[in-house]
C-alpha positions in Angstrom: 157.4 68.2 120.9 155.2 66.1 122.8 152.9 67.6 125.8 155.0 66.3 128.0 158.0 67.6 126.7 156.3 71.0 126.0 154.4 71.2 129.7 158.2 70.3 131.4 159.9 73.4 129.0 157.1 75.5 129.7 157.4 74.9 133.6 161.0 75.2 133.6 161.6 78.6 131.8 158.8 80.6 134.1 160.9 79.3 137.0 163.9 79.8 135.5 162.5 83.1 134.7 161.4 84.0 138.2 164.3 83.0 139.6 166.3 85.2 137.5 163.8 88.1 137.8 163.0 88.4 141.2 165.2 85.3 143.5 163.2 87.1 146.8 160.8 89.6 147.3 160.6 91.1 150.6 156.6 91.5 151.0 155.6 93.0 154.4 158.8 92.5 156.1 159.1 88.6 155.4 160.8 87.2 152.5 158.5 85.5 150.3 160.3 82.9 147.2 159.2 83.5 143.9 159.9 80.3 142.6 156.2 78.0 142.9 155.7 74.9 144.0 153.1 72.5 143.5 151.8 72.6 147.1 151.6 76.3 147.6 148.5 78.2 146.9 149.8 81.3 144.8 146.9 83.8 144.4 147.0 86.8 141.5 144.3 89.5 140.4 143.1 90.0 137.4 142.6 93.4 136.2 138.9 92.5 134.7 137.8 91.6 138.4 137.7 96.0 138.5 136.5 96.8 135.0 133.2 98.7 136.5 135.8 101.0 138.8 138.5 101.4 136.0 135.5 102.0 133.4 133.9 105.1 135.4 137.5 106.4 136.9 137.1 105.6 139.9 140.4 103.6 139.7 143.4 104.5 137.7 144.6 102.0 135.4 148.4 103.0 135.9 147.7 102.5 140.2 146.6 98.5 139.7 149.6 96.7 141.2 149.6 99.1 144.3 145.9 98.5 144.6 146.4 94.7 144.4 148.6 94.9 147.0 147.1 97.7 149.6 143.8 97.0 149.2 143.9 92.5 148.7 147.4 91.8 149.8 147.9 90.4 146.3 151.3 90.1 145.1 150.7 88.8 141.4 148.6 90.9 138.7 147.5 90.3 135.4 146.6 93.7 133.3 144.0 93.7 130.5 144.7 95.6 127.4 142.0 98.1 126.4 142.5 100.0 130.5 145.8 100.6 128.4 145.0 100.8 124.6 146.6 104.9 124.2 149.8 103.0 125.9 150.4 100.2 123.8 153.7 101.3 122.6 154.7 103.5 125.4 157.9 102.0 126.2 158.4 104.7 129.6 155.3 104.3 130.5 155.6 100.4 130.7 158.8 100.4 132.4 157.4 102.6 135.1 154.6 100.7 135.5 157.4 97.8 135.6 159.3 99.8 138.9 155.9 101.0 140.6 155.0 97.1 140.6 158.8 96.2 142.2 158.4 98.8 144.5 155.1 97.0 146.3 156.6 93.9 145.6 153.8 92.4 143.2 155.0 90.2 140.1 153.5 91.2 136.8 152.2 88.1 135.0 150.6 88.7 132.3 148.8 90.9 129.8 145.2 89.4 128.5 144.6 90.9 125.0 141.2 91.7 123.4 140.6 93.5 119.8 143.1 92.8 117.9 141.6 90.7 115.4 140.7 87.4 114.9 143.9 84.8 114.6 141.7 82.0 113.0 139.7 84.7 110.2 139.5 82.8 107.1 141.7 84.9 105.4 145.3 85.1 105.8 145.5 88.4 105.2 143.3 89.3 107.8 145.4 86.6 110.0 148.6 88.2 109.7 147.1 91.6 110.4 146.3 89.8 113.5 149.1 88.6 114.8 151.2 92.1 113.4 148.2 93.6 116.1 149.5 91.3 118.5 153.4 92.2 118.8 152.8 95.8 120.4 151.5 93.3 123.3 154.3 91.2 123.0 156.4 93.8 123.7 154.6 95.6 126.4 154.4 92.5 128.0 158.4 92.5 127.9 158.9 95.7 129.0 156.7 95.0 132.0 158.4 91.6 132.8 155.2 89.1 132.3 155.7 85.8 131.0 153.1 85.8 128.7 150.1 87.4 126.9 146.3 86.1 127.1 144.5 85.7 123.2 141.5 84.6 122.1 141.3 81.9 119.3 138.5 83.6 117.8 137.5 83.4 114.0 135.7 81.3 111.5 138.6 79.8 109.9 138.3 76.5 111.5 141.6 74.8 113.0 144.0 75.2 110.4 143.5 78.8 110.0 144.1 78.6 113.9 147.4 76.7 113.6 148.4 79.0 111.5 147.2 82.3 113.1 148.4 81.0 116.8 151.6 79.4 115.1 152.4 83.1 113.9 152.1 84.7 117.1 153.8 82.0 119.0 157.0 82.3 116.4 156.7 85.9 117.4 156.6 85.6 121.0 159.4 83.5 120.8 161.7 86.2 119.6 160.6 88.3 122.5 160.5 85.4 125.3 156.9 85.7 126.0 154.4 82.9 126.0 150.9 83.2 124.1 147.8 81.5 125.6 144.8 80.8 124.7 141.6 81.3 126.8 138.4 79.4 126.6 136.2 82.4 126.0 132.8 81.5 124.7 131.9 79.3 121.0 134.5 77.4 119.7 137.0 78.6 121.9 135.5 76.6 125.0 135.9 73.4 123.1 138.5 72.6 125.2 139.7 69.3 123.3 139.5 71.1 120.0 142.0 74.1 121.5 143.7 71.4 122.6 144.1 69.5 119.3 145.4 72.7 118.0 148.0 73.5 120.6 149.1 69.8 119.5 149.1 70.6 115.9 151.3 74.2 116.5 153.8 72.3 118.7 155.4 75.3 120.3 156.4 76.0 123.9 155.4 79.4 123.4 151.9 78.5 123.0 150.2 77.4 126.1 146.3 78.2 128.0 144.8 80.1 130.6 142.0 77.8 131.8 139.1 79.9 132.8 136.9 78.0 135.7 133.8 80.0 134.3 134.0 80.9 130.3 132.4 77.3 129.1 129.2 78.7 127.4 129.8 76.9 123.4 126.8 79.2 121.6 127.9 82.5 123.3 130.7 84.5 123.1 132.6 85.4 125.8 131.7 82.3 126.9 130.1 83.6 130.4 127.5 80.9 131.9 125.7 83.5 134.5 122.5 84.9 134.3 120.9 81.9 132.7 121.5 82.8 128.9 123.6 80.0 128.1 121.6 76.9 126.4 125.3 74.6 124.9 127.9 74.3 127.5 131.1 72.4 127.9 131.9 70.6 131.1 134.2 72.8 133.2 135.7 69.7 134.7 136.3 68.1 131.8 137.6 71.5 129.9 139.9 72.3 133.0 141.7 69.0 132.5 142.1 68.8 128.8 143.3 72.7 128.8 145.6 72.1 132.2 148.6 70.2 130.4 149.3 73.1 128.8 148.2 75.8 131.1 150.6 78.8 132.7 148.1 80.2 134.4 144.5 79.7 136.0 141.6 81.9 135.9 139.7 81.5 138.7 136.0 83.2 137.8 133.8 83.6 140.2 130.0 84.9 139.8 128.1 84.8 143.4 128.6 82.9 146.7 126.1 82.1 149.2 126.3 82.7 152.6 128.8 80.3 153.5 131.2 81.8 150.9 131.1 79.3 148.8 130.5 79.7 144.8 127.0 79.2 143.3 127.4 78.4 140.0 131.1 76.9 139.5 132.4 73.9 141.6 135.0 75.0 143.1 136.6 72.3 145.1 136.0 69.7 142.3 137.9 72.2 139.9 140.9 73.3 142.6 141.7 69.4 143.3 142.2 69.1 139.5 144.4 71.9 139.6 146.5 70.6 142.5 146.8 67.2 141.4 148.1 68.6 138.0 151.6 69.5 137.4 150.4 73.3 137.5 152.8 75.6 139.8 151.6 78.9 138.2 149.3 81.3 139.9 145.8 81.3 140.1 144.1 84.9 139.1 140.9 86.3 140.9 138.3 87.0 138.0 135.9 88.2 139.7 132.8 88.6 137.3 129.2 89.1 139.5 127.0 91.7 139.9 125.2 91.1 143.2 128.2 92.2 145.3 130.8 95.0 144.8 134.0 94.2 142.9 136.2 94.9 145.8 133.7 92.5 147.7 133.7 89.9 145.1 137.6 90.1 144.9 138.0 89.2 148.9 135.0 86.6 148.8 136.9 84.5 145.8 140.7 84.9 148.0 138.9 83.7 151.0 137.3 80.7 148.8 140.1 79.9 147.5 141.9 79.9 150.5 139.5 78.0 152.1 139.4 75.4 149.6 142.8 74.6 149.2 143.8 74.2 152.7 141.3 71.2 152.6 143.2 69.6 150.1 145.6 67.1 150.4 
């Protein structure tokens, strides 16, 4: 299957989806359409942007879609799985998760997975223990009605122990209906032309990206370029448009801002009009990552930039 042909199936089965899903949701009296189009700004939050809050209990992890909605008039979330790790295979616990979302009205997206072992480890044993890791994700994911999961290409194997780590897991998520994708995440994983040779190689409409704006450092993992410590990074111009062709979502990072709100390490309106032009219709997720201001802070400063940004657009 070619990119094309890939990006078009990819596109069409989250709308078809949606559609299915949720036609309308009525969100503060007014009916908003589910179903994205190219010229709307569609804004999500990413668990991670409250990890400090979820980490000391000040905010329950099971409370996250009312939160996105009451506190940042989000109606999209993404969920990150160690706030959930004793739930992985909680089926009732998911699916009320699942109704307390539909009741505020805010579309689960996805789940981004971390520690489950690395899909490109050299040995396929260790691979296949990987991807088994994996499926309880899958599944959750399911249960709460996301399109996909978030992994990490991580391991030494090199690209064919990728293809066939993230060709696993994509077969899997196939037999559930849930898309895997790959986030450029620090070392070799923010190579965004070699993730993107591999997603070639694999071939599967079930494996796609999740372009992060920020995670470009290439001799660091987790890839984050703030507080000076990366010395190797990839362009995030150049990464966002290699990774975009096969992206179903967009990570928008954000670090600091300055006091016109605009962001002081990333460029922003360079990195939006790439994803506007593109064929991209997903939603864009609020990753808020700083330390300066507080997360609920740096959540509304990066909707307002993004808001702001867009409109200029054309």
């Amino acid at each position: 299957m070619t990119i094309h042909s890939r990006r078009t199936f990819l596109k069409h089965s989250l709308l078809g989806g949606i559609a299915l899903a949720t036609p309308t949701l009525s969100v503060l009296g007014s009916p908003l359409t589910a179903i994205p189009t190219g010229a709307t700004l569609k804004i999500s939050l990413a668990q991670w942007s409250l990890h400090r809050a979820l980490e000391k209990g000040e905010v329950r992890a099971e409370d996250f879609p009312v939160l996105a909605r009451k506190e940042f008039g989000l109606g999209a979330v993404e969920y990150v799985s160690q706030f959930y790790s004793d739930k992985a295979t909680a089926k009732a616990f998911w699916q009320d998760l699942r109704r307390r979302a539909q009741s505020e009205g805010v579309e689960n997206i996805l789940i981004m997975v971390d520690g489950e072992g690395d899909l490109g480890d050299p040995k396929q044993k260790k691979r296949v223990e990987a991807v088994a890791n994996h499926r309880k994700w899958l599944e959750a994911a399911h249960l709460l009605g996301c399109h996909s999961i978030r992994v990490n290409a991580f391991g030494s194997g090199g690209k064919a122990a990728l293809i066939d780590g993230l060709g696993r897991l994509a077969e899997a998520g196939a037999a559930t209906g849930i898309s895997v994708l790959v986030e450029n995440h620090g070392l070799h994983t923010s190579n965004a032309a070699f993730i993107a040779e591999i997603l070639e190689a694999v071939d599967s409409p079930y494996l796609g990206t999740l372009p992060d704006f920020g995670n470009w450092c290439l001799n660091k993992p987790w890839g984050s370029t703030q507080d000076g410590e990366c010395t190797e990074s990839y362009d995030p111009v150049r990464g966002l448009e290699e990774l975009l062709p096969f992206a179903r979502g967009v990570s928008a990072k954000s670090y600091d801002f300055d006091a016109d709100g605009n962001e002081t390490l990333l460029p922003y309106p360079t990195l939006l009009e790439k994803v506007k032009a593109s064929e991209f219709s997903g939603y864009i997720g609020i990753e808020y990552e700083g330390h300066r201001l507080s997360e609920y802070e740096g959540i509304r400063a990066t909707k307002s930039l993004l808001e702001k940004v867009w409109s200029t657009l054309p």
